[in-house]
C-alpha positions in Angstrom: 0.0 0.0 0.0 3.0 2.8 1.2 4.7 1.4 -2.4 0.9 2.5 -4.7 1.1 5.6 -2.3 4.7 6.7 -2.8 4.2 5.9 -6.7 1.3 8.2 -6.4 2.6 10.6 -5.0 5.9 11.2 -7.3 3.9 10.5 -10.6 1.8 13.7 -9.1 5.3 15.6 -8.4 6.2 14.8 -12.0 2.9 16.0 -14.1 3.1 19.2 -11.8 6.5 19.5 -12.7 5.8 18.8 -16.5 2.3 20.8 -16.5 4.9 24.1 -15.5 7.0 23.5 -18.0 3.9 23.3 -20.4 2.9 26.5 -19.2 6.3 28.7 -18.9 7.3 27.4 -23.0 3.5 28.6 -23.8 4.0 31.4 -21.9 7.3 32.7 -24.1 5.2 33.0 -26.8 4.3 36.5 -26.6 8.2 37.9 -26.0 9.5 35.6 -29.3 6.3 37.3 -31.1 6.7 40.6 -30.0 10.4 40.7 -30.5 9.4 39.9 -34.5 6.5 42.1 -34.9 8.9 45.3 -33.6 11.2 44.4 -36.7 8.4 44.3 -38.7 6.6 41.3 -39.1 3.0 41.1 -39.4 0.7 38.9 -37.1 0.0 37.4 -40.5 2.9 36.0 -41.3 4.0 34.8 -37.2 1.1 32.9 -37.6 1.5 31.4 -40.6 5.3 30.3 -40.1 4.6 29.4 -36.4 1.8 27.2 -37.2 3.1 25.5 -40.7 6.3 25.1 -39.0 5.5 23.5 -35.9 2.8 20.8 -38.1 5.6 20.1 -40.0 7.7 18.7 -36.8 4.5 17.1 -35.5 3.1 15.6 -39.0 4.9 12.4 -38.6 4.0 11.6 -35.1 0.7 12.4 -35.0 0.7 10.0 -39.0 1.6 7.3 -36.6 -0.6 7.8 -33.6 -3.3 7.9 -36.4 -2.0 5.0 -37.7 -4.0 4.7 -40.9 -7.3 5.3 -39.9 -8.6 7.9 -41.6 -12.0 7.8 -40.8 -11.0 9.5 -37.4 -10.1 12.4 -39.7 -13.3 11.8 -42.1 -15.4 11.9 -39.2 -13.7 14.6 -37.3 -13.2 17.2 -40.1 -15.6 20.0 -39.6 -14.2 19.9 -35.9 -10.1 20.0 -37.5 -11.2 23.1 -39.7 -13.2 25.0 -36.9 -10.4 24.3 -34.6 -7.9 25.5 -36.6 -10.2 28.8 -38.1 -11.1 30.0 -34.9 -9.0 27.9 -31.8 -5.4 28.6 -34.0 -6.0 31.2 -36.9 -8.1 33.2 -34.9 -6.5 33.2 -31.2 -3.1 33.7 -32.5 -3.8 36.3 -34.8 -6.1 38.2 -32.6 -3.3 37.9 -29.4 -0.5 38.5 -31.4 -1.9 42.2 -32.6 -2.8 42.7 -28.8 0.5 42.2 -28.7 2.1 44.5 -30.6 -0.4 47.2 -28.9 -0.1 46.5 -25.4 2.4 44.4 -22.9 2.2 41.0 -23.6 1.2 40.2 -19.9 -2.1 42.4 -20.2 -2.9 41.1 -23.8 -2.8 37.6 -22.1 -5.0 38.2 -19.3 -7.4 39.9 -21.4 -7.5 36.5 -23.8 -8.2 34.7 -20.5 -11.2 36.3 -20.0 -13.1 33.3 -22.1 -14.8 31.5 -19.2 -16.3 34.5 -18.0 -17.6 35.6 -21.5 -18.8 31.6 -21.5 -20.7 32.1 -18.5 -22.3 35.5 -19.0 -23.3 33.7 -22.5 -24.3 30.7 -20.6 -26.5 32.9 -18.8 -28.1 35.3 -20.8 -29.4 32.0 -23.5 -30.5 30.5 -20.5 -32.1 33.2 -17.9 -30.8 30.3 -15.6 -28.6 32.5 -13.0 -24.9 30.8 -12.2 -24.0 29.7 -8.7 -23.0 31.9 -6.2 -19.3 30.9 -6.5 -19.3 31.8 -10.2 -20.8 34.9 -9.5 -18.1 35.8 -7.6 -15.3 34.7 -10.1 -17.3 36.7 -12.4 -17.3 40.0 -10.5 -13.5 39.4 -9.4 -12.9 38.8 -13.0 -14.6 42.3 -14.2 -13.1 44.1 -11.6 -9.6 42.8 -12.5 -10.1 43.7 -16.1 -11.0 47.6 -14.6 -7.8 47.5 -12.8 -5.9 46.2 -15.5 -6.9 48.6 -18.0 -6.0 51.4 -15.4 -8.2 54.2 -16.4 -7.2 57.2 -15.4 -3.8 55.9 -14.5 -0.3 56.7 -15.6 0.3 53.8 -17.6 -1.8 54.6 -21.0 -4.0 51.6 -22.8 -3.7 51.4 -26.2 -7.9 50.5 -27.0 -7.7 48.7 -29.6 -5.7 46.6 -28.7 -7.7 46.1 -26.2 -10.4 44.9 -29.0 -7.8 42.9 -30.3 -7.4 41.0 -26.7 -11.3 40.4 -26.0 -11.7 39.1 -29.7 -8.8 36.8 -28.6 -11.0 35.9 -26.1 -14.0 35.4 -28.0 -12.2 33.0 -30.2 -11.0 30.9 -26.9 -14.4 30.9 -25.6 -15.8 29.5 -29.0 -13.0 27.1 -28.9 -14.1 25.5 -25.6 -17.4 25.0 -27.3 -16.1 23.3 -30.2 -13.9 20.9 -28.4 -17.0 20.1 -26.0 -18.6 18.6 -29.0 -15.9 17.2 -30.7 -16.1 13.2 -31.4 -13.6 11.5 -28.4 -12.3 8.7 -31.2 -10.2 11.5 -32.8 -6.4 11.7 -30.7 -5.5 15.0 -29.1 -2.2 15.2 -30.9 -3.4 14.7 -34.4 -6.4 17.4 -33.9 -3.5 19.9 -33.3 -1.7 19.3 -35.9 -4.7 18.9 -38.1 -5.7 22.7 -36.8 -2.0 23.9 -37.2 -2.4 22.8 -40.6 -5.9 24.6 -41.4 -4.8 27.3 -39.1 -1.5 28.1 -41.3 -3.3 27.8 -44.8 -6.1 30.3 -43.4 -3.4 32.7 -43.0 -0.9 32.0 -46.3 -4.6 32.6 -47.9 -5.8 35.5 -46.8 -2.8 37.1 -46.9 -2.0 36.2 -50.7 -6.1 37.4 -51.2 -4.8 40.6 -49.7 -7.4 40.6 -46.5 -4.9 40.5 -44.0 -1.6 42.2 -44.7 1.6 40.4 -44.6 5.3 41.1 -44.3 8.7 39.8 -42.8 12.2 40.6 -42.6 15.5 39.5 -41.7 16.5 42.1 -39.4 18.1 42.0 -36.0 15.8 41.4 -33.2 16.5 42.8 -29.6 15.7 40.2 -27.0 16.7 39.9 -23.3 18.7 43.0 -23.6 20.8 41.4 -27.3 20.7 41.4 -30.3 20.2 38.4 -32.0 19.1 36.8 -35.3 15.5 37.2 -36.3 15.5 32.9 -36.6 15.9 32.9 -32.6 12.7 33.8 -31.7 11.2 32.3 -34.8 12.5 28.8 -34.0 11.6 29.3 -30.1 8.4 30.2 -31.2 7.7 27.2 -33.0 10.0 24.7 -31.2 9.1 25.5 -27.7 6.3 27.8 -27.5 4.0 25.5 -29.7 5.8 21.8 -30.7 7.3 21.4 -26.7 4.2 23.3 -25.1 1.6 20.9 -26.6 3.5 17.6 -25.7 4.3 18.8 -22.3 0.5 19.8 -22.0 -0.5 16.7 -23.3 1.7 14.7 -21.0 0.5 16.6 -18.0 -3.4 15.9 -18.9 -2.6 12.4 -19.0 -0.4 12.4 -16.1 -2.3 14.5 -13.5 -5.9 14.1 -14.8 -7.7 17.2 -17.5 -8.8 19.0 -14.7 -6.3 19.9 -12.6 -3.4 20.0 -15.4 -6.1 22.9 -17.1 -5.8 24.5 -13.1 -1.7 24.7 -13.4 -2.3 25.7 -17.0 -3.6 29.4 -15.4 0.3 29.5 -14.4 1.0 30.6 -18.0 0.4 34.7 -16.9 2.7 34.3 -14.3 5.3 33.0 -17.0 4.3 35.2 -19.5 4.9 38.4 -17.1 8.2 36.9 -16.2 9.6 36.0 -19.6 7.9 39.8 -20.6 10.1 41.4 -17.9 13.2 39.6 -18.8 13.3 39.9 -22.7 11.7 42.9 -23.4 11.8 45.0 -20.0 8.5 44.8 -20.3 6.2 44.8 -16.5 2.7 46.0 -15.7 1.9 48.4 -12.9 0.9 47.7 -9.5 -2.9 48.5 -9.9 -2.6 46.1 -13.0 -0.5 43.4 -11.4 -3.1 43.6 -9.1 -6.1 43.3 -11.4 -4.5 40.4 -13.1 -4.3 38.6 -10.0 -8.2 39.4 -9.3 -8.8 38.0 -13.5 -7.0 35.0 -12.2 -8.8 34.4 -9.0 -12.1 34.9 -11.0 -11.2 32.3 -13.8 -10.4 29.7 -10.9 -13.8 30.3 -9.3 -15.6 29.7 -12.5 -13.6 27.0 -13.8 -14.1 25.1 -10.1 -17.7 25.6 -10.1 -19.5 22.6 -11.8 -23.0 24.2 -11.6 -21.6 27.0 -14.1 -22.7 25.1 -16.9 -19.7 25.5 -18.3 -18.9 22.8 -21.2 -16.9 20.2 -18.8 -14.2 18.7 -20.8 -14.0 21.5 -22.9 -11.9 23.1 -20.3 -9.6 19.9 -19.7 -8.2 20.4 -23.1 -4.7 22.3 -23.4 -5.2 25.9 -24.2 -4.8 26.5 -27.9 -1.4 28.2 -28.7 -1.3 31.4 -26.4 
């Protein structure tokens, strides 16, 4: 019995352990972005080269957990494309222009607002009025997003980037919908590289169409206080930030249960903030530091509350490419 416990107990140490790495490579994705878009690439084209690149490193493993059977994709393809249009596309593009407007630790916070946009949609289709716990994560949550914003303060918001943020939410919330409905016989790993795929080929095309605008260089990028080459970030971008982040996250899910790897997964602000601060100098305020703790507090009182009606296992699933 001491030998199942003592198992237990270090195969929980080690999916904590792997669940933070998860988190901290996700969370460098904003600093390896940002440090591109200054030189002068668009959110188009990160997208498109962080997404195409990193299903090109996980195309052949996920070919051999499919293992031939297509009909898993067949069966699965309207959730692949809507994953990838709105889940990758969509929250990538729309984070990676909050961005370039605001510090990446704010536009972060602001794209985990989903669950509390669920809710308040939750609730106004229903009339049915949440628990008394979500109401509370819900308020914390609004209040946080006041403080973070810091009207009135020294520190000057940039609105529409703002937008830019809450649409990244949008597209997160809409996300957790999808994967609530999505068929079970179709393997995490090949669903993200399926929507890294979609989400890649949505970008090539509207840029070439001329919708979105596109542009790169190969200028110098400053990061943690050097200059370096503009393929650093680039390849930390798609090597750790998106190929190691999804393994590790998937790991963790496996190893520590959905539920509470999707709990450690709220670490990735912390990270973001920290890898913010020591790249690009970059660090909220005190008001906002403190409102982001407040978003954070709400997001964990919504996601623990089961009477939300929130979409269960949509919010086990790792979060899609912050």
């Amino acid at each position: 019995m001491e030998t199942h416990r003592t198992a237990g107990r270090s195969s929980g140490s080690t999916g904590i352990a792997v669940a933070l790495l998860s988190s901290a490579v996700f969370g460098l994705s904003g600093s390896f972005a940002k440090s591109l878009l200054e030189t002068g690439w668009t959110s188009t084209s990160a997208v498109a080269v962080r997404m195409g690149g990193a299903a090109l490193v996980l195309l052949i493993p996920a070919l051999l957990v499919l293992h031939g059977r297509w009909h898993q994709v067949r069966e699965n393809w309207k959730t692949i494309v809507a994953f990838g249009f709105i889940g990758v596309a969509g929250c990538q593009f729309f984070y990676f222009n909050a961005v370039e407007r605001l510090t990446v630790g704010v536009a972060l916070l602001l794209e985990f607002l989903a669950p509390v946009l669920m809710v308040l949609w939750i609730w106004a289709a229903t009339r049915r009025r949440p628990g008394l716990r979500t109401m509370g994560g819900a308020l914390a949550a609004i209040a946080g997003l006041v403080l973070v914003l810091d009207i009135g303060g020294e520190i000057r918001i940039d609105p529409v980037g703002v937008l830019w943020g809450l649409a990244a939410a949008v597209c997160l919330a809409i996300y957790f919908f999808i994967t609530a409905k999505a068929n079970d016989s179709l393997p995490p790993l090949v669903l993200a590289t399926g929507g890294m795929l979609v989400g890649a080929a949505t970008m090539v095309t509207l840029g070439a169409v001329g919708i979105l605008p596109t542009g790169f260089n190969t200028h110098d990028v400053l990061l943690a206080g050097r200059v370096m080459p503009w393929w650093v970030p680039l390849a930390g971008l798609v090597l750790f930030s998106t190929v190691l982040a999804y393994v590790t996250g998937i790991v963790a899910a496996r190893t520590l249960g959905s539920r509470i790897a999707s709990f450690v997964s709220l670490t990735e602000v912390l990270f973001a903030v920290l890898w913010a601060w020591l790249f690009l100098s970059e660090l909220p305020g005190t008001v906002q530091l403190i409102g982001g703790a407040l978003i954070v507090l709400g997001v964990v009182l919504v996601r623990s509350d089961k009477t939300a009606g929130l979409p269960g296992e949509a919010l086990e699933e790792p979060e899609p490419y912050a």
